[in-house]
N, C-alpha and C positions, 0 to 999 in steps of 0.2 A: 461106598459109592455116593458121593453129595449130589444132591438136587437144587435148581434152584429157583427161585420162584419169578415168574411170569403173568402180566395183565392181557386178559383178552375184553372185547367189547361185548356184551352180549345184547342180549334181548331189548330193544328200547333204548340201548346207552350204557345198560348196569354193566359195570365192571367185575368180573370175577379173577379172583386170585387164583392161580395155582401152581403145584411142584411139578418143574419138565427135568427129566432127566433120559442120557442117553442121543445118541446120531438120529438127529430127524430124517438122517435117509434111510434108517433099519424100521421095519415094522412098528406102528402105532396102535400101543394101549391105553382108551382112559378109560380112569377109576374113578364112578362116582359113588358121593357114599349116601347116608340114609341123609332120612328129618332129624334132624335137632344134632347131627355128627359136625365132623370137618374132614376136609384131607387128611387128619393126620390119624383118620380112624382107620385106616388102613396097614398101621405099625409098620414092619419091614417089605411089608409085598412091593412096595414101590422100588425100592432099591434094588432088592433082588431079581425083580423083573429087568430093572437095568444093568443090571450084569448080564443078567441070561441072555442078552441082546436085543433089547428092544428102544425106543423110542416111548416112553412112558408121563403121561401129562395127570395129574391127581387133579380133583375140579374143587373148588369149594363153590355147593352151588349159592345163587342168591340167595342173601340173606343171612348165610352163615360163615361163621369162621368168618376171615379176612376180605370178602366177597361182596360188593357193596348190595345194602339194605337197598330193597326196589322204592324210588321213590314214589309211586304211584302203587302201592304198595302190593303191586300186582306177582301171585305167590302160586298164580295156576300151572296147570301142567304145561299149558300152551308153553307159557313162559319158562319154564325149563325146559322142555324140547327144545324151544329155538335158540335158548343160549348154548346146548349143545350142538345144536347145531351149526351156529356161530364159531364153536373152537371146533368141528369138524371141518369146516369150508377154511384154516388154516395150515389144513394138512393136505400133501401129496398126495396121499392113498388112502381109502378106508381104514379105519382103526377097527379094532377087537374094542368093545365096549363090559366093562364089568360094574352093575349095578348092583348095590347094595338096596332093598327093601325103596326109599322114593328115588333113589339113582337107579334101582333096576326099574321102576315102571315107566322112569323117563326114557331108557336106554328102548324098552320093550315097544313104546310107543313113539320111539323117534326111527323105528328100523322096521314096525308093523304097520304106519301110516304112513313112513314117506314110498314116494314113487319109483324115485330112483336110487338105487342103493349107497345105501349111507354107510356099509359098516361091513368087515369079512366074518364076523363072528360076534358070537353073544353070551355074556355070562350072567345069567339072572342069580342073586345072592339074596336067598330067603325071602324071594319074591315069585307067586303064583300070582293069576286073575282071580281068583278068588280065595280076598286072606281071612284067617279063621279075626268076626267082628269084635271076640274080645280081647282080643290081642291090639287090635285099633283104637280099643278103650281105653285098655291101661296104657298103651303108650300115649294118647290124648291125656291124659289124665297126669303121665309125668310131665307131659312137655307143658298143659297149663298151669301147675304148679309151681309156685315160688317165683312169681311174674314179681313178687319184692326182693329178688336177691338173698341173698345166703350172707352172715357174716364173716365168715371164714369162709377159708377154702376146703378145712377139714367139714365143715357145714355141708358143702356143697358134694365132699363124698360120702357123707352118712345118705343125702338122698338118693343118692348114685348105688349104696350097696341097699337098700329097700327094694331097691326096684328091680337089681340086677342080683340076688341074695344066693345067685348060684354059682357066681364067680368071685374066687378068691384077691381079695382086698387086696390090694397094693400095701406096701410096707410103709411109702410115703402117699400121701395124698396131691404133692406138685407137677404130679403128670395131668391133673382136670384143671392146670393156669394157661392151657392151649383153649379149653373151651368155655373157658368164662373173660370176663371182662370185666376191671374196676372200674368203678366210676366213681367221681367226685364224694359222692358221698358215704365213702367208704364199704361201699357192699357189693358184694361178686353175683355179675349176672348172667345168665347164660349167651354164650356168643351168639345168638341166634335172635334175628327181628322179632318181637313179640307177635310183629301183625300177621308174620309164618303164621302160627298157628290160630291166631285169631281169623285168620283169611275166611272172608263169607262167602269167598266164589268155589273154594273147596266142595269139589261134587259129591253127591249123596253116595255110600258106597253098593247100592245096585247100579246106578250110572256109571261110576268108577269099576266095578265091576265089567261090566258088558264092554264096556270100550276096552279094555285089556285082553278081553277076550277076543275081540275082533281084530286087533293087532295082532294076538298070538297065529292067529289062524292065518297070517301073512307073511309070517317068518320063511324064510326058506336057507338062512347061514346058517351057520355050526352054531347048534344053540348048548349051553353047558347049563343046567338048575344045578345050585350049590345050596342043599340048605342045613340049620343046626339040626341038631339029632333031638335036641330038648326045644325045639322053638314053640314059643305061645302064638307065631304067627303063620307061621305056613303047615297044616295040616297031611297027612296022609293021604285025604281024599283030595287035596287042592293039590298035593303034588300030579295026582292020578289024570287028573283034568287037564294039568298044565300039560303032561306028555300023548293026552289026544287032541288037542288043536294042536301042537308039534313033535308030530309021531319021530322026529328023526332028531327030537331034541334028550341030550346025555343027562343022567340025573347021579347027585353024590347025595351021601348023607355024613356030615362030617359030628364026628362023636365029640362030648364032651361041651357042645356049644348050642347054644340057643340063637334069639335072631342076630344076636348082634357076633357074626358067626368066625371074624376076619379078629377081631379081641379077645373072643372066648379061646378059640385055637387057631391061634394064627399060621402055626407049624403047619398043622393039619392043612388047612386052609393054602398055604403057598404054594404047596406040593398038587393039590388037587386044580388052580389055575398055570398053573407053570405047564404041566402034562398035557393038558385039555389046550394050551396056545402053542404048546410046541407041534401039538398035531394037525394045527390049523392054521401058522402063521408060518412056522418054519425058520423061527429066529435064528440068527447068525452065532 
């Protein structure tokens, strides 16, 4: 099933890239993915999902991937909410929303602050209100890393297996030429605006905390927590949390995968969103 790519206007002007696939008149799904990902970190679910009958739009949010760099270099949450909600106000009907770790807190807080309903359903992917802080670290710590580019490509997946040491290597290393970028001077850099993560408006994480919380406790759609069975960022007791501000939200623990839970086992992973929209969306 080919998909094919689409510009929407977002927040202030920035233009975001993404993969639409499937009848914009069958039920819509978007998929957003983490910090420092792209659309394409979602491997097959996008496809799949358009088979199964949906209407499926992949976001790359600002900043990454194909998605233009903000030029004001504005990288807050505001500013992701509203560019979703930019490519929400293009569609007919509420979408099913599935956020990955900064796509699910965007998702979680563009459906627990707005007023009027923005969405039939909610897929948080390895994302609570409150994520375990060292799991925040080491991924701050990967994402500021190697702001010089990597020489190689094979460079760029030795730091990729450091960090990720529980998931088995690729045979080739040409599947990370989606998420880096050459530049003239010959060195590969991660597809993602530096000033992401440099961003000083980046709230403190008891602020970023509490607000997620107050959102959760607003939720009233079919909410799904998917999270890895190994993740360093969403905890036991944060899952515990996450389903008493939304008692009537569904929780998976998918084996074999950590946060990045949609690459580690993506099988696992399809089967457990597919399920959870067929009983909420009722695709064709």
């Amino acid at each position: 099933m080919t998909l094919h790519t689409e510009r929407y206007i977002g927040y202030r002007g920035t233009q975001l890239s993404a993969d639409v696939g499937g009848d914009p008149r069958l039920p819509a799904v978007i998929l957003l993915h983490g910090g420092g990902q792209t659309r394409y970190s979602w491997g097959r679910a996008a496809r799949e999902l358009v088979q199964t009958g949906y209407h499926v739009i992949t976001l790359d949010l600002r900043g990454h991937g194909e998605s233009d760099w903000a030029a004001d270099g504005d990288y807050s949450l505001n500013a992701f909410v509203a560019d979703l909600g930019a490519v929400i106000a293009t569609l007919e009907h509420p979408p099913a929303l599935v956020g990955a770790s900064l796509g699910g807190a965007t998702a979680l807080l563009s459906v627990g602050e707005s007023v009027a309903p923005l969405a039939q359903a909610l897929v948080l992917v390895d994302l609570v209100p409150r994520m375990a802080t060292e799991g925040i670290r080491q991924i701050g710590e990967f994402m500021s890393g190697n702001l010089d580019g990597f020489a190689s490509v094979a460079e760029a997946a030795d730091a990729v297996a450091r960090y990720l040491p529980h998931r088995p290597r690729p045979s080739s290393p040409d599947g990370l030429l989606k998420n880096l970028r050459l530049k003239e001077d010959g060195r590969f850099y991660w597809h993602w605006d530096p000033q992401f993560q440099l961003n000083k408006s980046r709230p403190q994480p008891e602020e970023l905390f509490q607000r997620l919380e107050h959102a959760a406790k607003q939720v009233t759609i079919p909410t799904l927590l998917v999270r890895g069975k190994q993740s360093e960022m969403v905890t036991a007791e944060g899952v515990q949390a996450l389903l008493k501000l939304i008692p009537h939200a569904e929780f998976v623990d998918v084996e074999g995968a950590g946060h990045m839970v949609a690459g580690d086992n993506n099988d696992a992973f399809n089967s457990v969103i597919e399920r959870f929209l067929k009983s909420t969306l009722q695709a064709a």
